[in-house]
Backbone as JSON Lines, residues from 0, in Angstrom:
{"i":0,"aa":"X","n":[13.82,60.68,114.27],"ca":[15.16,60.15,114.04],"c":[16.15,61.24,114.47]}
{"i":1,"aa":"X","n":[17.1,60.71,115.07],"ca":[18.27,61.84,116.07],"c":[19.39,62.46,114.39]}
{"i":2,"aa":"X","n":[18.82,63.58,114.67],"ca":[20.4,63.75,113.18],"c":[21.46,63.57,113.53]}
{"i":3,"aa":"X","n":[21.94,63.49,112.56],"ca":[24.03,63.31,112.86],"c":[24.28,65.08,112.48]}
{"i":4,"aa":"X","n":[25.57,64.71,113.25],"ca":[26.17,66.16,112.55],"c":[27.14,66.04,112.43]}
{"i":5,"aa":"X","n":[27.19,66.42,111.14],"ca":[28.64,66.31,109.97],"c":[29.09,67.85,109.8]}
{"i":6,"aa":"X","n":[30.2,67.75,110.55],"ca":[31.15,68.74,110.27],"c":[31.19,69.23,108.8]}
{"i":7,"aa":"X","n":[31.13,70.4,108.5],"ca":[31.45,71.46,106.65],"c":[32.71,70.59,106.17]}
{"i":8,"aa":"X","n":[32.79,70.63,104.8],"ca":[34.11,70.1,104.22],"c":[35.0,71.36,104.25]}
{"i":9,"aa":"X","n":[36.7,71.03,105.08],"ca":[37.36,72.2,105.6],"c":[37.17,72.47,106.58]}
{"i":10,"aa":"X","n":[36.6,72.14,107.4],"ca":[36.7,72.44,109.4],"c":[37.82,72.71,109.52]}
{"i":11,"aa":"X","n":[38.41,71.67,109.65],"ca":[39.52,71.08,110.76],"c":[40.48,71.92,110.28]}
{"i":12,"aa":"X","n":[40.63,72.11,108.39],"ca":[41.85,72.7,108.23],"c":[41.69,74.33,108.83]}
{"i":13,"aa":"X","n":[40.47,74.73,108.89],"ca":[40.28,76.1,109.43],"c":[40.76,76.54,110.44]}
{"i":14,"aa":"X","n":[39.98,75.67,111.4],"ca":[40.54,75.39,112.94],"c":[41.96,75.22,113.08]}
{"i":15,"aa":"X","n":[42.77,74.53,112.57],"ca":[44.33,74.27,112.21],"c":[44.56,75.91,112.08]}
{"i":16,"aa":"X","n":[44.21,76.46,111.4],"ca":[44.51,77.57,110.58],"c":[44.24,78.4,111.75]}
{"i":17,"aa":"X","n":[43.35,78.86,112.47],"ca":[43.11,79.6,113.19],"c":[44.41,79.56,114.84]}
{"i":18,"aa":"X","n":[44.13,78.1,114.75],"ca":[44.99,77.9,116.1],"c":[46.7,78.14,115.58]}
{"i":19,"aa":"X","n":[46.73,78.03,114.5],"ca":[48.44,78.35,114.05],"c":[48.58,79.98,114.35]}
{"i":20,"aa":"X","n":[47.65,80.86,113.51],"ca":[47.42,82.05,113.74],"c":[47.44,83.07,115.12]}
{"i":21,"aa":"X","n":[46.83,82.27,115.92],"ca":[46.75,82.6,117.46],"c":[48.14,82.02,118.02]}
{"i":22,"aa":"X","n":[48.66,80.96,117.69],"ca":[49.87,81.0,118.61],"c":[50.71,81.93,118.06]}
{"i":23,"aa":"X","n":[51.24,82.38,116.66],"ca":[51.88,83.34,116.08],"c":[51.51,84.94,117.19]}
{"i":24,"aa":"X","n":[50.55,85.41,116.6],"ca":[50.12,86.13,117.74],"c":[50.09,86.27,119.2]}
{"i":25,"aa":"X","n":[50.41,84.87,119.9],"ca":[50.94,84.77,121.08],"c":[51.98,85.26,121.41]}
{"i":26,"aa":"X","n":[52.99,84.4,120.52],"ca":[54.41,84.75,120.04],"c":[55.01,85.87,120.09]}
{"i":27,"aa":"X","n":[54.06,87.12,119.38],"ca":[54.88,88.45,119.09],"c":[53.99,89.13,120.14]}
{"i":28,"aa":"X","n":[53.18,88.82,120.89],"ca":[52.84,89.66,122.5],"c":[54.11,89.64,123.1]}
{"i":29,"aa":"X","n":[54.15,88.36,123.6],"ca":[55.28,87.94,124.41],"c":[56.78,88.49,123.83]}
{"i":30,"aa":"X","n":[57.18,88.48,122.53],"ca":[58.43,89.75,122.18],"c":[58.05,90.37,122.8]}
{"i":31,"aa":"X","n":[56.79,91.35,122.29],"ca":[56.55,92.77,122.56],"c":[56.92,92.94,123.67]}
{"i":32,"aa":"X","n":[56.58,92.35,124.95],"ca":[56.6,92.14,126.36],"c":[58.19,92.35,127.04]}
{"i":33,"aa":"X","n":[58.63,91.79,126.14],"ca":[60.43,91.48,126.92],"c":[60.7,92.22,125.84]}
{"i":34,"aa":"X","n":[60.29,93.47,125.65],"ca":[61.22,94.07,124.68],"c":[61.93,93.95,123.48]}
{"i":35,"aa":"X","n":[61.88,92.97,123.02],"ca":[62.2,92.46,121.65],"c":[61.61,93.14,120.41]}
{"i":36,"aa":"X","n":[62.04,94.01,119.86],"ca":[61.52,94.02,118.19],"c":[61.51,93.56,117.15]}
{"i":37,"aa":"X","n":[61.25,92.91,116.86],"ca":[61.26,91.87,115.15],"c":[61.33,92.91,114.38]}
{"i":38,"aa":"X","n":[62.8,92.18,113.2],"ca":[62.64,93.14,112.37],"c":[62.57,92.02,111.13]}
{"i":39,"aa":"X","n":[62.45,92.51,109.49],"ca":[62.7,91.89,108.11],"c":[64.16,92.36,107.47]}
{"i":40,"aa":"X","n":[64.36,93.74,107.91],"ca":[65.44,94.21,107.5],"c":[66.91,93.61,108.12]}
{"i":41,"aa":"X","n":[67.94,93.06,107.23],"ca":[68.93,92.49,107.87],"c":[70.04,93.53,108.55]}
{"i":42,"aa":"X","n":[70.63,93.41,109.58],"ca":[71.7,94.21,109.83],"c":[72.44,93.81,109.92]}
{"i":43,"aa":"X","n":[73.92,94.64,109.61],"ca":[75.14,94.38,109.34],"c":[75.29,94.98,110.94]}
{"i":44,"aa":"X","n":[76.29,93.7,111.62],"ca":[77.14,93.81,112.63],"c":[78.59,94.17,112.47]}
{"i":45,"aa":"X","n":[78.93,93.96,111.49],"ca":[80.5,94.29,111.05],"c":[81.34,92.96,110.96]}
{"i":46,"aa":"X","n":[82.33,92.82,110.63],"ca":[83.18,91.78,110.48],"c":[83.31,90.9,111.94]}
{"i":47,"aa":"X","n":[83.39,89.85,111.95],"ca":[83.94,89.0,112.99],"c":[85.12,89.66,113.53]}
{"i":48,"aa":"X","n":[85.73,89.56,114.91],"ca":[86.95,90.22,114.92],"c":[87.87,89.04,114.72]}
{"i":49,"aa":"X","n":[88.78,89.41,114.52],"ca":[89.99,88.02,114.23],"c":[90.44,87.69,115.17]}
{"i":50,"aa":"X","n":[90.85,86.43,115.27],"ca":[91.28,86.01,116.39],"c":[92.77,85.51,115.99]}
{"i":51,"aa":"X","n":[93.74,86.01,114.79],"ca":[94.82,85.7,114.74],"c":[95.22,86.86,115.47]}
{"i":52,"aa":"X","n":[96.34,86.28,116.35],"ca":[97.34,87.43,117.28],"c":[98.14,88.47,116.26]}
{"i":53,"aa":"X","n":[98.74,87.98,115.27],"ca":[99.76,88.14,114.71],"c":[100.68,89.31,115.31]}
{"i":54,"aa":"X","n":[101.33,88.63,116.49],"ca":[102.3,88.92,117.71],"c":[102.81,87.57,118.07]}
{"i":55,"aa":"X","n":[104.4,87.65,118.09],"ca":[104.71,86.5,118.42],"c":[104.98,86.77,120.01]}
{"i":56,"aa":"X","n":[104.89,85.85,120.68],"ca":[105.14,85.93,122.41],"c":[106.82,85.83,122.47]}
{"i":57,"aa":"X","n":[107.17,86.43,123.31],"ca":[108.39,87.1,123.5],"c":[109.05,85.61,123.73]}
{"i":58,"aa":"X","n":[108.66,84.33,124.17],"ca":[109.43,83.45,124.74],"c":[109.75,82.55,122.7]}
{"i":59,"aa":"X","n":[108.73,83.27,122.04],"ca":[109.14,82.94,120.34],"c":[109.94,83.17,119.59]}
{"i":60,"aa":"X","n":[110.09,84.67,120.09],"ca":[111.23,85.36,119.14],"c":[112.37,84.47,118.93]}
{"i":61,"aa":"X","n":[112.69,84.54,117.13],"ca":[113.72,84.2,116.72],"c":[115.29,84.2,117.39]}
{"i":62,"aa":"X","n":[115.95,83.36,118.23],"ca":[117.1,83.91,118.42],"c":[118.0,84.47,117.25]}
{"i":63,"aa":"X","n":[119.27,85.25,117.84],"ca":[119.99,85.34,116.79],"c":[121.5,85.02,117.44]}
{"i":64,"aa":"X","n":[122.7,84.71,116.73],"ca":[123.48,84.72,117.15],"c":[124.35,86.14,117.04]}
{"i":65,"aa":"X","n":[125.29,85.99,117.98],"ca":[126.32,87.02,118.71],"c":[126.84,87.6,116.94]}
{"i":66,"aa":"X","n":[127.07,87.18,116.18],"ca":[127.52,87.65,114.8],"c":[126.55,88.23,113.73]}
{"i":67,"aa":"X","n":[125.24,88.36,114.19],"ca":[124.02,88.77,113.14],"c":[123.63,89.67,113.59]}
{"i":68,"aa":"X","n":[122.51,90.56,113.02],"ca":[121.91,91.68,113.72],"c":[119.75,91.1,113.24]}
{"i":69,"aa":"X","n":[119.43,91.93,114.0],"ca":[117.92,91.59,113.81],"c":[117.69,92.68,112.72]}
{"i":70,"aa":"X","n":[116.77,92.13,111.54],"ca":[116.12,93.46,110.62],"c":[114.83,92.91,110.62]}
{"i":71,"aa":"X","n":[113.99,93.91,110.66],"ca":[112.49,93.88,110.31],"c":[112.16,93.1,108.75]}
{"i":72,"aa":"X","n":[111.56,92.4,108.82],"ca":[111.15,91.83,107.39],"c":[109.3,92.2,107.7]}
{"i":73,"aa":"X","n":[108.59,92.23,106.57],"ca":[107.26,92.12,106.33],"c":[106.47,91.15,105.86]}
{"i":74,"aa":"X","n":[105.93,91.03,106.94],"ca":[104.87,89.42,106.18],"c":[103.57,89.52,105.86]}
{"i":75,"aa":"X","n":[102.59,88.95,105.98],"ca":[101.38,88.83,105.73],"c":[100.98,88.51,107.12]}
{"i":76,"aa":"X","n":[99.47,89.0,107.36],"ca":[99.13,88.41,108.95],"c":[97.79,89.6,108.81]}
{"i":77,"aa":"X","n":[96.8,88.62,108.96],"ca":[95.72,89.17,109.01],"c":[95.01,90.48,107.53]}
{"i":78,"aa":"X","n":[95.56,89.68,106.92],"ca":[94.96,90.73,105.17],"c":[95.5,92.23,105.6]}
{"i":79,"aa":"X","n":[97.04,91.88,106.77],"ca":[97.95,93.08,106.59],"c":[99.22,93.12,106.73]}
{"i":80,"aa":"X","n":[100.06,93.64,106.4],"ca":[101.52,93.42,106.75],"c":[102.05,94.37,108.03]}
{"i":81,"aa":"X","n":[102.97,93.0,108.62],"ca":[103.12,93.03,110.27],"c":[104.67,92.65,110.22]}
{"i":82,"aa":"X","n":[105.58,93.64,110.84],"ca":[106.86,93.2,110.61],"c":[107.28,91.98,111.79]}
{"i":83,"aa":"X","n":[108.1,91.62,111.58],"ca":[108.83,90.4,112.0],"c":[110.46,90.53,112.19]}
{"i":84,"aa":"X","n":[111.19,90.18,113.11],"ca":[112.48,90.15,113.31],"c":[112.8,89.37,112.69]}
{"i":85,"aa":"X","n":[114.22,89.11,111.58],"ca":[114.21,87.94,111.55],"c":[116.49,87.96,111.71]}
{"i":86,"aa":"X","n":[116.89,87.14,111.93],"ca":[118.53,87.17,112.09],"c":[119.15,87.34,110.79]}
{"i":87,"aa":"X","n":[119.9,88.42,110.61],"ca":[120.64,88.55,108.93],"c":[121.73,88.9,109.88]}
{"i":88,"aa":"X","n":[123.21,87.79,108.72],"ca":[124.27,88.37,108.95],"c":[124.64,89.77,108.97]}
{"i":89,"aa":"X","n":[125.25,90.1,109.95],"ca":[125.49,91.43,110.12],"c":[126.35,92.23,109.14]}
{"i":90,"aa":"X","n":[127.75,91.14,108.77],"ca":[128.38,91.97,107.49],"c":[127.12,92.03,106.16]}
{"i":91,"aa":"X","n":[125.98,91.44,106.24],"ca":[125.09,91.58,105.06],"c":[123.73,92.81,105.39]}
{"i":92,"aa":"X","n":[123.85,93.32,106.61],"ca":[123.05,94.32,106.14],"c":[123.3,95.74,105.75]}
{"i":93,"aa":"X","n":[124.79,96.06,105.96],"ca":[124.62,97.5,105.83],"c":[125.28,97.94,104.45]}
{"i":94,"aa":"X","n":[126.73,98.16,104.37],"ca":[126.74,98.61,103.25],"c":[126.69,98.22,101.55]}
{"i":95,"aa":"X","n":[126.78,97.27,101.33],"ca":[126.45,97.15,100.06],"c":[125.15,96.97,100.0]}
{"i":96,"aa":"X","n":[124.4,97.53,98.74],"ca":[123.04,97.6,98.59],"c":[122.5,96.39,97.84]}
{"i":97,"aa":"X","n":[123.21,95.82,97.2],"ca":[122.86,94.31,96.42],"c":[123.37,93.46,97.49]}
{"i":98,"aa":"X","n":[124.04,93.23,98.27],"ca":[124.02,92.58,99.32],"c":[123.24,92.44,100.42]}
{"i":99,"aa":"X","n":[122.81,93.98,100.52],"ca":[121.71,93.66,102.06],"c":[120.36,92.98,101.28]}
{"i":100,"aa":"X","n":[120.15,93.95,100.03],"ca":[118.71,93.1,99.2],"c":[118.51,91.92,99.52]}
{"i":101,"aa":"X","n":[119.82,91.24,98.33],"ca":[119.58,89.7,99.08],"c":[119.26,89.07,100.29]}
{"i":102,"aa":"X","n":[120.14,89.59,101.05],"ca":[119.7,88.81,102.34],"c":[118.56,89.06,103.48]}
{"i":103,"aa":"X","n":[118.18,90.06,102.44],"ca":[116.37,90.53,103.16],"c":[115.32,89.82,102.17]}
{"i":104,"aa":"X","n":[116.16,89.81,100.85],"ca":[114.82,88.98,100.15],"c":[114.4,87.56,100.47]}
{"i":105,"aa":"X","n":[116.08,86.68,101.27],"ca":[115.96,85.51,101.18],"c":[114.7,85.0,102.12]}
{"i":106,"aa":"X","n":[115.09,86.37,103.25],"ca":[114.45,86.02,104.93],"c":[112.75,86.41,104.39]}
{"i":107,"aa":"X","n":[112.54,87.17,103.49],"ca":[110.83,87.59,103.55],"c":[110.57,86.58,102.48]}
{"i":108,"aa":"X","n":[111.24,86.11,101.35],"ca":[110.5,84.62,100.95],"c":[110.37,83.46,101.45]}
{"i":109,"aa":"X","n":[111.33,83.45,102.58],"ca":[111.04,81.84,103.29],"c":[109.67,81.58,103.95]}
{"i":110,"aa":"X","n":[109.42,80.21,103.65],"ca":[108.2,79.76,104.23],"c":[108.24,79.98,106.01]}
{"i":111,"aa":"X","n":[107.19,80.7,107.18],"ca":[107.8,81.54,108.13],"c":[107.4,80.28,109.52]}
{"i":112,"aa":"X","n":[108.78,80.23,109.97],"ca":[108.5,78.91,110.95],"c":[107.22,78.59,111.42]}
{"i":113,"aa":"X","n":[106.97,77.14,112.06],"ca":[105.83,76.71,113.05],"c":[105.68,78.12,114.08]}
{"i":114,"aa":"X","n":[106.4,78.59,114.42],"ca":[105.91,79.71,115.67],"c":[105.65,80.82,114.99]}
{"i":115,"aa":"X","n":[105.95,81.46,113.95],"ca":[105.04,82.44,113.26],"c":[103.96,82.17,112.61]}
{"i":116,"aa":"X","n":[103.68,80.77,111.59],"ca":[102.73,79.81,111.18],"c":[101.72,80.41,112.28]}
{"i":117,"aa":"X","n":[101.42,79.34,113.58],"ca":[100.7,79.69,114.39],"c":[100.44,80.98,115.01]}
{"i":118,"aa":"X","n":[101.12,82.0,114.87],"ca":[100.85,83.41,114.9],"c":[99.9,83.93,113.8]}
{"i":119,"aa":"X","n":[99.87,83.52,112.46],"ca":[99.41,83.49,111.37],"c":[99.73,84.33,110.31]}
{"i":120,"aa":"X","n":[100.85,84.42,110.52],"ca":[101.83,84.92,109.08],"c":[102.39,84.19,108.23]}
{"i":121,"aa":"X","n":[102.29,84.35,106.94],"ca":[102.59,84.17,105.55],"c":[103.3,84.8,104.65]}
{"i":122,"aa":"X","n":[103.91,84.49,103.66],"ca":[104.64,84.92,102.96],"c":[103.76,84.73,101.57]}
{"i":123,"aa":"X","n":[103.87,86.05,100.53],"ca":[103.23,86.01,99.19],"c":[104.73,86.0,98.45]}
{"i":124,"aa":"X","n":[106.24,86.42,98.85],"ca":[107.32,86.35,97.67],"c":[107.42,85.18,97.1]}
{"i":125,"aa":"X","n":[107.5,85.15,95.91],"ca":[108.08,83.59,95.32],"c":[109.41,83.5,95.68]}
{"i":126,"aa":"X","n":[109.41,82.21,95.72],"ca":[111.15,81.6,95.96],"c":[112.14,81.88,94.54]}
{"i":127,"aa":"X","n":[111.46,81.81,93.69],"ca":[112.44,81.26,92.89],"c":[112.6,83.24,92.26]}
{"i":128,"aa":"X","n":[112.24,84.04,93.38],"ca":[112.55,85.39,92.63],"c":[113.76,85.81,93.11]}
{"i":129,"aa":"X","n":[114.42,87.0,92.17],"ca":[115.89,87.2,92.75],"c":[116.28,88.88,92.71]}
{"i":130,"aa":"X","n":[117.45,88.99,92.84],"ca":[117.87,90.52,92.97],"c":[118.92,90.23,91.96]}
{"i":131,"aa":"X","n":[118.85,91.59,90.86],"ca":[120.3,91.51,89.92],"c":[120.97,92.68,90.12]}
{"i":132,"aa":"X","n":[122.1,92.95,89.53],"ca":[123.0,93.85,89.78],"c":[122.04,94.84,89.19]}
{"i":133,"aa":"X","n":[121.96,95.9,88.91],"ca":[121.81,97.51,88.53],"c":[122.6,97.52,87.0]}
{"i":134,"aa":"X","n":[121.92,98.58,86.46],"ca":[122.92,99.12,84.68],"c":[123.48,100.18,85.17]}
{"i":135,"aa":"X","n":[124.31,100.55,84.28],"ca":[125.11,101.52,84.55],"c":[124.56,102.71,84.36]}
{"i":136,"aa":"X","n":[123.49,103.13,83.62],"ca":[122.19,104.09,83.4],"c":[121.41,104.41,84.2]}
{"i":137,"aa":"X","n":[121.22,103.03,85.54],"ca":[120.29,103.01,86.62],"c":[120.72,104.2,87.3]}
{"i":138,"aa":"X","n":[119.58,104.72,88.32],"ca":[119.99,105.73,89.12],"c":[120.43,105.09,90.66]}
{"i":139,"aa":"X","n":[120.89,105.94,91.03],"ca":[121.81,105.42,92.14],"c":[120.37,104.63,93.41]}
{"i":140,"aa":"X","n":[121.28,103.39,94.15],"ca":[120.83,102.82,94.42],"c":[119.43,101.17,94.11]}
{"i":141,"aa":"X","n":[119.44,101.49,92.75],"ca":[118.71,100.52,92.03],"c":[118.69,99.26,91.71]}
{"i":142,"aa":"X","n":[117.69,98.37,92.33],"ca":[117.58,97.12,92.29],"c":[116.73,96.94,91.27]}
{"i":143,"aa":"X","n":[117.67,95.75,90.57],"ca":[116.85,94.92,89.45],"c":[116.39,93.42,89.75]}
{"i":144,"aa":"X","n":[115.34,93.13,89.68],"ca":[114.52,91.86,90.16],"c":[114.42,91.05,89.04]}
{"i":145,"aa":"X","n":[114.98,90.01,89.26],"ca":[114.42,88.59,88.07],"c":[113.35,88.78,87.07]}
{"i":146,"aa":"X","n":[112.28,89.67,87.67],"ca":[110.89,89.32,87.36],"c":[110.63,91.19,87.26]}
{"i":147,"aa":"X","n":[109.55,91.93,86.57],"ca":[109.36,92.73,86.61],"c":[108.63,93.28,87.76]}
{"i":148,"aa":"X","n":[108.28,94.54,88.74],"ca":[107.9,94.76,89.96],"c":[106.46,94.09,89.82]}
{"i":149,"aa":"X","n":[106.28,94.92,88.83],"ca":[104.27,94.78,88.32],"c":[104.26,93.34,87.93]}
{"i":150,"aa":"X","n":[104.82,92.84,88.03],"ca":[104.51,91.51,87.59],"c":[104.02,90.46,88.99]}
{"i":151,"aa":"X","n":[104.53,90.87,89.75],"ca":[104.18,90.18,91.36],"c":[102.73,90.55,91.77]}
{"i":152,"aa":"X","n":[102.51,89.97,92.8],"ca":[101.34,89.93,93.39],"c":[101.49,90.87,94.13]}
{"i":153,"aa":"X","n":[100.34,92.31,94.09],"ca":[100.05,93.45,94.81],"c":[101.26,92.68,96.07]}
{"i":154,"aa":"X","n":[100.33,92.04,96.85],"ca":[101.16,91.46,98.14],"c":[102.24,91.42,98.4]}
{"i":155,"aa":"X","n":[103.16,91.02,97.34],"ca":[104.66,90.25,97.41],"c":[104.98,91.6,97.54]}
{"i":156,"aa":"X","n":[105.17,92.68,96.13],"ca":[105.6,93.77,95.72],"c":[105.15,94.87,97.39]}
{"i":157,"aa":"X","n":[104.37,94.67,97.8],"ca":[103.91,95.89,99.39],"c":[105.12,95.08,100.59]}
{"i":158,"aa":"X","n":[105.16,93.67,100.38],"ca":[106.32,92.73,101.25],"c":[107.37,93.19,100.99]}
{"i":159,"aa":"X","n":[107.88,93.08,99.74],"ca":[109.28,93.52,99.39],"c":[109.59,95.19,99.28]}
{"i":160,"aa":"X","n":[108.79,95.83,99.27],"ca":[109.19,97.37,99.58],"c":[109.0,97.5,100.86]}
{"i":161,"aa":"X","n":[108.47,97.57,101.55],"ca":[108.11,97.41,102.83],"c":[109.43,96.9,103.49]}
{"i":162,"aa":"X","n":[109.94,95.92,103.29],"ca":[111.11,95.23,104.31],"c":[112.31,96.16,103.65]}
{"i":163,"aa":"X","n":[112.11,96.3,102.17],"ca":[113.63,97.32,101.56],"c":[113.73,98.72,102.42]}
{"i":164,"aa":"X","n":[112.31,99.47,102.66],"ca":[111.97,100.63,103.17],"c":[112.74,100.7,103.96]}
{"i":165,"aa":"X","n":[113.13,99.59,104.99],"ca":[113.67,99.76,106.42],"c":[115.31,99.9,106.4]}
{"i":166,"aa":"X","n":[115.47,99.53,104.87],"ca":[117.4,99.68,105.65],"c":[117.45,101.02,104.51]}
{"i":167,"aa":"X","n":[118.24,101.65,105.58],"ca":[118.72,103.19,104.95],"c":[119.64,102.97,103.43]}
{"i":168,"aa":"X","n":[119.96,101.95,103.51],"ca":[121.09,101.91,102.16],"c":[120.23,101.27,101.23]}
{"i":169,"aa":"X","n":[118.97,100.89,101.27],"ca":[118.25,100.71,99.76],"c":[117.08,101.76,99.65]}
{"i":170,"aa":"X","n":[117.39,102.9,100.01],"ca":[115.93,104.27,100.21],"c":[117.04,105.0,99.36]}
{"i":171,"aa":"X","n":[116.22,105.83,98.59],"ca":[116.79,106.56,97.69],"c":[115.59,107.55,97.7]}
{"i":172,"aa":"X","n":[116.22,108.99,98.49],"ca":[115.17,110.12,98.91],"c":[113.14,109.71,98.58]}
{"i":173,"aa":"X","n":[113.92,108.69,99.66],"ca":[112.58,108.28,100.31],"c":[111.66,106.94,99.87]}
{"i":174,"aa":"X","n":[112.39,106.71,99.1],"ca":[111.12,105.42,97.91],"c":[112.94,104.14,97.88]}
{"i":175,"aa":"X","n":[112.14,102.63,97.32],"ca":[113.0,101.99,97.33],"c":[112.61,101.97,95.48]}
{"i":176,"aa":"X","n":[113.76,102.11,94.8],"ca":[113.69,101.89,93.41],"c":[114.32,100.68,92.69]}
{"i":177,"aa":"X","n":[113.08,100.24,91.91],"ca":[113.23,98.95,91.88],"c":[112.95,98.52,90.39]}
{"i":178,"aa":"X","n":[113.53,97.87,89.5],"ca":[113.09,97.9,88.05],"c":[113.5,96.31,87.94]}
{"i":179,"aa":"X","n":[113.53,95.97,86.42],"ca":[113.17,94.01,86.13],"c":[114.39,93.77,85.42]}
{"i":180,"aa":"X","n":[113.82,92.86,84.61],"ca":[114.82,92.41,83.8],"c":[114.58,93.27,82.29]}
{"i":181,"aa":"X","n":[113.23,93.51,82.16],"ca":[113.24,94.07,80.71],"c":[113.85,95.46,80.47]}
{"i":182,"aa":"X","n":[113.49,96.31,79.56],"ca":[113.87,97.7,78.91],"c":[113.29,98.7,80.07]}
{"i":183,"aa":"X","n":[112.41,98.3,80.55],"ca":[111.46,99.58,81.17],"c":[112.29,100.09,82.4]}
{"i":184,"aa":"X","n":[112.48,101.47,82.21],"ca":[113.27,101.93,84.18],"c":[112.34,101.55,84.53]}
{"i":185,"aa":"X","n":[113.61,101.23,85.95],"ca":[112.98,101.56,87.45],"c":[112.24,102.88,87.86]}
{"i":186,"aa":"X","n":[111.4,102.16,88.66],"ca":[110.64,103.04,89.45],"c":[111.01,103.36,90.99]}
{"i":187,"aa":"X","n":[110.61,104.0,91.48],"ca":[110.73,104.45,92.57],"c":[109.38,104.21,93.54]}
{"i":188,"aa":"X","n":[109.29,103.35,94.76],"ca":[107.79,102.94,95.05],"c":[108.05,102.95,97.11]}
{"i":189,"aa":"X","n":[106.95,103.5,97.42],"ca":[106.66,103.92,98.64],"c":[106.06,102.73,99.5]}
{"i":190,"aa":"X","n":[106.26,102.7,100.45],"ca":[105.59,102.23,101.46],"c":[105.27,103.16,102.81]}
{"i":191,"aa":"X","n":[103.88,103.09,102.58],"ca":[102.75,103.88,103.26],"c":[102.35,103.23,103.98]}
{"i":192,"aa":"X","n":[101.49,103.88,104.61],"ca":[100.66,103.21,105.97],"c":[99.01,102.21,105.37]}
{"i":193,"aa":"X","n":[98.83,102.76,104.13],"ca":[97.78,102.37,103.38],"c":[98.49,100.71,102.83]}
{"i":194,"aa":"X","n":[99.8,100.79,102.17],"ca":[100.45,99.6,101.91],"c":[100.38,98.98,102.87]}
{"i":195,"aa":"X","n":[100.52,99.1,104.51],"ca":[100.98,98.46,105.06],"c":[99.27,97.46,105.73]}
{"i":196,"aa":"X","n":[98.34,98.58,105.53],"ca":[97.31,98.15,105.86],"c":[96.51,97.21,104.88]}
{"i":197,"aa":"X","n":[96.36,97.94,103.41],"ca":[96.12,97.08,102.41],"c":[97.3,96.62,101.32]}
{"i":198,"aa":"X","n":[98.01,95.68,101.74],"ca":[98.83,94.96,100.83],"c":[98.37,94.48,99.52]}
{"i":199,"aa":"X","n":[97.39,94.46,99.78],"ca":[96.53,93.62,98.49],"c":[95.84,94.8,97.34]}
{"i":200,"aa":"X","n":[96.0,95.84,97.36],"ca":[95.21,96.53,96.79],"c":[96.28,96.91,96.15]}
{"i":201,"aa":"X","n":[95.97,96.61,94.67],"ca":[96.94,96.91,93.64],"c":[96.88,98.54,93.1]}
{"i":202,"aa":"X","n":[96.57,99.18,94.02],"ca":[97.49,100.8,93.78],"c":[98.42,101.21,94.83]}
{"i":203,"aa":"X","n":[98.83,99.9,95.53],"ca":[99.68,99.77,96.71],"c":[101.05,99.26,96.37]}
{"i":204,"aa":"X","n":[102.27,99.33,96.39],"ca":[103.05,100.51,97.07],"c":[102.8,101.41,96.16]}
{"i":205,"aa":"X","n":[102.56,103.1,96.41],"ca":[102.84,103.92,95.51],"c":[104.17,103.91,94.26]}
{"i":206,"aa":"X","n":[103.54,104.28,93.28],"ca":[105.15,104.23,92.27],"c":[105.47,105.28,91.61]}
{"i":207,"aa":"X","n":[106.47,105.77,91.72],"ca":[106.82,107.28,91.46],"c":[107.79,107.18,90.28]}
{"i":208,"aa":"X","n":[107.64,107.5,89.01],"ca":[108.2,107.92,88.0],"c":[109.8,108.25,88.0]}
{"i":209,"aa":"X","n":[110.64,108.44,87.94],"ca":[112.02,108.45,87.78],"c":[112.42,109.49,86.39]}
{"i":210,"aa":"X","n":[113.14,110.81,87.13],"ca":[113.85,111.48,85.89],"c":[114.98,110.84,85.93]}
């Protein structure tokens, strides 16, 4: 009588097993071959680079009219602050110091047109924040804000010193000083190159004590 032959229980999955094994091994010849190294360990490539400009194209720029002057304001743009032209009446920027405030605070809280939008700048000031007159105790040059400094968002507070920094009549040997509505003086607070880079990092603007 002719025997049969019956395959072991588990062949096939062996065979499966073997031929999976060998193509794997195919696999990492052929790296080896073209130079490729496999690794397990992950590597860090670094951040994506950004692809916001935050540069407006010269045919963007804000006009201004024949009666205003251009001042730098500070916005948000790319997790950094990037100044911006924006048109302030001209009798409002120079000498009175509660006057130019205002009309720098109005321009760095506004929501920042479709053509800066698409540049990708933002504004962190609240709207509904304000500038008050100074006490008579204040030291010279001192702005009082609706709201206490520390009370804003790292962001707003690096925005709003940052754009004050720039006009000579709200710098007071060197820092813009700035206090609230409550009991506590003003401080005196810097804008650095670290502010300007990390807005967000709440030991940003520096704040300097007041005799």
């Amino acid at each position: 009588m002719t025997g049969v032959f019956r395959p072991l229980p588990g062949a096939p999955r062996r065979r499966a097993a073997v031929a999976a094994l060998g193509a794997v091994l195919v696999a990492g010849a052929l790296a080896s071959g073209c130079g490729i190294r496999t690794t397990s360990v992950p590597v860090d490539a670094g951040a994506a680079p950004s692809r916001v400009p935050c540069k407006l194209p010269s045919a963007d720029v804000t006009t201004r009219s024949p009666d205003s002057v251009a001042a730098p304001v500070y916005l948000v743009c790319a997790s950094q602050l990037v100044p911006v032209d924006r048109p302030v009446p001209a009798g409002r920027a120079g000498a009175d110091p509660l006057v130019a405030a205002r009309a720098l605070l109005d321009q760095v809280q506004q929501a920042p047109p479709e053509n800066e939008r698409r540049a990708g700048f933002s504004t962190a000031v609240p709207v509904g924040l304000r500038v008050e007159t100074s006490r008579p105790d204040d030291p010279a040059a001192t702005l009082r804000l609706s709201s206490q400094p520390e009370d804003l968002s790292a962001e707003a507070l690096a925005q709003l010193v940052c754009t004050y920094a720039e006009n000579d009549a709200l710098v007071t040997a060197g820092s813009v000083v700035l206090g609230g509505p409550g009991k506590y003086p003003p401080r005196g607070y810097l804008c650095t190159s670290q502010t300007k880079s990390r807005p967000q990092d709440a030991t940003t603007p520096d704040a300097l004590e007041l005799d």
